[in-house]
Wavefront OBJ file of the C-alpha trace (Angstrom):
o trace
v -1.446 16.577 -1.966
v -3.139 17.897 1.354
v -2.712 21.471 2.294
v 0.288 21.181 4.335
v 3.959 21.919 4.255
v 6.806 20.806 6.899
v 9.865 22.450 7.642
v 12.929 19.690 6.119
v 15.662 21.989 7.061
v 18.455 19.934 9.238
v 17.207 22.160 12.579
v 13.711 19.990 11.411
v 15.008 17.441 13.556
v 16.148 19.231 16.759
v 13.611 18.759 19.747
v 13.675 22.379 19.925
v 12.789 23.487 16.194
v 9.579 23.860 14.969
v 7.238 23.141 12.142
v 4.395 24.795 10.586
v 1.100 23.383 8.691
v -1.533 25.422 6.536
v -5.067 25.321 8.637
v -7.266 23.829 6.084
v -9.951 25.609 7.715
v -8.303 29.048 6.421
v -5.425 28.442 4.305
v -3.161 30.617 6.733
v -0.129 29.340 8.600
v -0.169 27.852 11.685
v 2.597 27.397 13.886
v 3.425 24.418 16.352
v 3.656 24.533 19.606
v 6.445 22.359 19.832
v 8.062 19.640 17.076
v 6.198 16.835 15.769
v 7.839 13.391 16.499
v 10.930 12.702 14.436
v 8.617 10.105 12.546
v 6.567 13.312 11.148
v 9.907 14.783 9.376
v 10.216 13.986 5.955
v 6.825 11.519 5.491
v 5.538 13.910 2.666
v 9.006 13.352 0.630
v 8.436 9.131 1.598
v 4.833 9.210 -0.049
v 5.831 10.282 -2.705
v 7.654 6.785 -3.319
v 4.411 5.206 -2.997
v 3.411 5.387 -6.485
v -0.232 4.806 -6.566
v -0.887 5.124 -3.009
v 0.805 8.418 -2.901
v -2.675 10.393 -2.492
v -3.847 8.661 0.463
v -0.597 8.404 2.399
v -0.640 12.050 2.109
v -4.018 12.147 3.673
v -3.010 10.059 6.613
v 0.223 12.148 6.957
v -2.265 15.683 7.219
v -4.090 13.731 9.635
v -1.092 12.785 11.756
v -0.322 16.806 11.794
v -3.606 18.090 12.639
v -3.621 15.474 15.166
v -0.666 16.432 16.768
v -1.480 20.471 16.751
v -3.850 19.792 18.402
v -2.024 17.820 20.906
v 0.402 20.238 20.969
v -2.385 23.050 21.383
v -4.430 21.529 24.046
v -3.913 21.347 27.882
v -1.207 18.731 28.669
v -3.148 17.972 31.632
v -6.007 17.380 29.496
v -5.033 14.695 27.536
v -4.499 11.057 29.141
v -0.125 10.001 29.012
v -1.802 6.810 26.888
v -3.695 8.596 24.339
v -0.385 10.224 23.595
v 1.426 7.004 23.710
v -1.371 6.265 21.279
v -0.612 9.038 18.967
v 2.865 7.787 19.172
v 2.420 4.375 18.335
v 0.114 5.080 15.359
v 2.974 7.593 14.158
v 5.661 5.221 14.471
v 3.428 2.621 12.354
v 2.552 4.162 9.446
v 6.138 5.657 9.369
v 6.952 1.978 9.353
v 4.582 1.133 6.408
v 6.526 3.594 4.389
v 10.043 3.196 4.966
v 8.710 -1.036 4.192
v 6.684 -0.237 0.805
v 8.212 2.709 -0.829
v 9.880 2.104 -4.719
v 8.216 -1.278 -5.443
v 8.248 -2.902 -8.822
v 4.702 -2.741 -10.547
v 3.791 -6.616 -10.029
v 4.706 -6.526 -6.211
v 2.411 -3.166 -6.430
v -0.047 -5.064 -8.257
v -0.123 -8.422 -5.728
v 0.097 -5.777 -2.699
v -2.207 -3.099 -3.391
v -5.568 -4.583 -1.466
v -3.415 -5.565 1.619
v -1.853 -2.329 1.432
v -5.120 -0.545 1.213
v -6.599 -2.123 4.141
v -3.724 -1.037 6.771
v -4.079 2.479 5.288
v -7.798 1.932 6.030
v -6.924 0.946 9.788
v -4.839 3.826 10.504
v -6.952 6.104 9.656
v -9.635 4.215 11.937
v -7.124 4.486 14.793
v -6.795 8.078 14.308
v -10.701 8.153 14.325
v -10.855 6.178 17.590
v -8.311 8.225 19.439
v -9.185 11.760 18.734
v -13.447 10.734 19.640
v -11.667 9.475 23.285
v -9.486 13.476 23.426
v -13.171 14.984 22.283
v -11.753 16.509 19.145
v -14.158 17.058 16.149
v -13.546 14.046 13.476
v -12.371 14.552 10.211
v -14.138 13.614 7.530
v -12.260 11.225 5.008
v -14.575 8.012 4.502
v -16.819 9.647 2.004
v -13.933 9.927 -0.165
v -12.424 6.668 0.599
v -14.139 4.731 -2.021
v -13.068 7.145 -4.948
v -9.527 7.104 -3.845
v -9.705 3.126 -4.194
v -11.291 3.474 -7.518
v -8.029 5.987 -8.294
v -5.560 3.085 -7.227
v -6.854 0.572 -8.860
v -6.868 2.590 -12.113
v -3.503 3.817 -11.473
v -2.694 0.337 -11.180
v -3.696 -0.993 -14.499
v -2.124 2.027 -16.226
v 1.181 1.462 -14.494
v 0.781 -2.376 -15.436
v 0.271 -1.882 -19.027
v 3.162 0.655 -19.426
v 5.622 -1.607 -17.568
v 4.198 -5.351 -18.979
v 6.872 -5.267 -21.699
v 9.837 -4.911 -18.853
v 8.326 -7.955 -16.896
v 10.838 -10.317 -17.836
v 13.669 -7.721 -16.145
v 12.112 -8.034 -13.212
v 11.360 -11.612 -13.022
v 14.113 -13.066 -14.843
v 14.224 -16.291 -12.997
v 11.279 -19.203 -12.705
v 11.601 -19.095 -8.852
v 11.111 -15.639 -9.393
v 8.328 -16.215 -11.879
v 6.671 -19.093 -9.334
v 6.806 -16.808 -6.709
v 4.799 -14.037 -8.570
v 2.352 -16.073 -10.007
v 1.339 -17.504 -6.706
v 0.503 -14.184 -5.541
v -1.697 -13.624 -8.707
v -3.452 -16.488 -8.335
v -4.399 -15.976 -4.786
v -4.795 -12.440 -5.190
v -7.607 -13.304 -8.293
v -9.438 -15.676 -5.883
v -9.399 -12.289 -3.448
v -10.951 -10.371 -5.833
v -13.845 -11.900 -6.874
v -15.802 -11.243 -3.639
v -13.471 -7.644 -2.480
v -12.459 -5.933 -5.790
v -13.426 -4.842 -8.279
v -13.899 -6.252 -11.910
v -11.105 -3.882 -13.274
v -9.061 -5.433 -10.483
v -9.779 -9.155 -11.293
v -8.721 -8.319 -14.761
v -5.784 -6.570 -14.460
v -5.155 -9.392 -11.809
v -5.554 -12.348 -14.318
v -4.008 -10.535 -17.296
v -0.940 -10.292 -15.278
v -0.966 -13.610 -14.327
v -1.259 -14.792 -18.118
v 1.828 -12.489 -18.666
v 4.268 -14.478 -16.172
v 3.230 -17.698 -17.935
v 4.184 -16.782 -21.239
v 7.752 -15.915 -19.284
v 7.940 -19.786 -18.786
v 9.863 -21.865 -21.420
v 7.810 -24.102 -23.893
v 8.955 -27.701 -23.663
v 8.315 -30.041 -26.482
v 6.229 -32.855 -25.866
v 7.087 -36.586 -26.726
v 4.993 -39.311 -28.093
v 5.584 -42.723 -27.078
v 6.312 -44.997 -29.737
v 5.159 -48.150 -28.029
v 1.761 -46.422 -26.799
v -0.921 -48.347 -27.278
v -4.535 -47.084 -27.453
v -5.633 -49.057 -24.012
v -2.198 -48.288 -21.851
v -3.352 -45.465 -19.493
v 0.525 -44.599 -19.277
v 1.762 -43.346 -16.115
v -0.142 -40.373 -14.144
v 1.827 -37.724 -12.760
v -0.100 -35.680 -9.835
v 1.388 -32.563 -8.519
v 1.856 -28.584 -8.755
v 2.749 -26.013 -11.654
v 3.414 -22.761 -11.477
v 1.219 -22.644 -8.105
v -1.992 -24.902 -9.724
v -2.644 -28.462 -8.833
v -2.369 -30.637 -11.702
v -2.995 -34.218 -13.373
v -0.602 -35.882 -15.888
l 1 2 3 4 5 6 7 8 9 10 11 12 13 14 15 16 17 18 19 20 21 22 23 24 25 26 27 28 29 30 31 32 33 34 35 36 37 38 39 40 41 42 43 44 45 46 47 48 49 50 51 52 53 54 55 56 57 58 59 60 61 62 63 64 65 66 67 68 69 70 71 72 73 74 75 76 77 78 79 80 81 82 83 84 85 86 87 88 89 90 91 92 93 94 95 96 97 98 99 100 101 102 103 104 105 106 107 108 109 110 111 112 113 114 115 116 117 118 119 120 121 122 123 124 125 126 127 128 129 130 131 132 133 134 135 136 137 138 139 140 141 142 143 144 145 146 147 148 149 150 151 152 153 154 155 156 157 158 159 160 161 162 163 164 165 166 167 168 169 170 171 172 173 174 175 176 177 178 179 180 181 182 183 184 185 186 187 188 189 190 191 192 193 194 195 196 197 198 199 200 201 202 203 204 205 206 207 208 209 210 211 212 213 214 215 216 217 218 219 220 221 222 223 224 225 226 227 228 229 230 231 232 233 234 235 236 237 238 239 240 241 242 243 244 245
């Protein structure tokens, strides 16, 4: 978790209360110069719902503070009405992202997790782009980037294989089951060329497991098949594949 704490307390959310960080720069307390946004109350408690992407929504939350004390700390004249708009609008978003994502079920973490990782990655390029234009000294969080990927995605197959045997609780229907496979399959095509192997794996092993959900059905032979009747083809989709009958 980044090295910052906010004040929850009910005043939190009066426009006249304030909040305090630790500087990262020398572990002391800093206070605010005024509140942070309502949006800024309470994100650390949201990330934690975010499972495997708790670590880096905490980054982009000690972002959003630094940001903003510095906001808060520089002239008011100094800094453009839309770059705090800006700030605003960035806020509101990833506040957004939360309150939309938090507490999901492992296989709609599983089929989300690259789109999910690539807004994070925007945000944080947003934040880059708006403090270069108010002259403040970028943070450094792209060399780490990778790793924290690598820590999802691991995360990820760990929470898939502790969970696999509840699968059928959480899909218990074959719409259900369709639905989830689709989003396997296209996610597997995804991965070959922007994930990793691990990923593709995990991917296609989960897949496998929402097809063994599916009923078998006994097949038929026709009695009055002969060797040279084609019989009757049957062209169409299964479980989100094109197929030939």
């Amino acid at each position: 978790m980044g090295p910052y704490v906010t004040d929850t307390s009910p005043s939190a959310s009066s426009l006249s209360s304030g909040s305090s960080w630790v500087d990262p720069d020398n572990g002391t307390l800093s206070e605010t110069h005024s509140t942070p946004p309502f949006y800024l109350e309470g994100l650390v408690g949201t990330c934690y719902r975010m499972d495997e992407l708790q670590g880096i929504c905490e980054n982009v939350v000690e972002r959003l503070f630094k940001t903003r004390n510095r906001l808060d700390e520089a002239d008011f004249s100094a800094i453009p009405n839309r770059l705090r708009a800006a700030f605003a609008q960035i806020g509101h978003r990833f506040h957004a992202f939360l309150d939309q994502h938090a507490h999901r079920t492992t296989i709609e973490r599983l089929v989300s997790a690259r789109t999910l990782m690539n807004v994070l990655l925007e945000i944080n390029r947003e934040l880059d782009s708006m403090q270069r234009n108010m002259d403040f000294d970028e943070e450094e969080w792209e060399s780490t980037w990778s790793i924290q990927v690598r820590d999802v995605e691991e995360n990820l197959v760990s929470a898939w294989e502790a969970n696999v045997k509840s699968l059928r609780t959480v899909l218990p229907d074959a719409e259900a089951q369709l639905d989830a496979l689709t989003l396997l399959k296209n996610e597997v095509r995804q991965s070959v060329s922007k994930r990793g192997t691990s990923s593709q794996g995990i991917l296609e092993a989960a897949a496998e497991a929402v097809i063994a959900l599916s009923p078998s059905t006994r097949c038929k032979r026709s009695p009055h098949h002969s060797a040279l009747d084609p019989g009757t083809v049957f062209r169409g989709t299964w479980m989100g594949a094109n197929v030939v009958i």
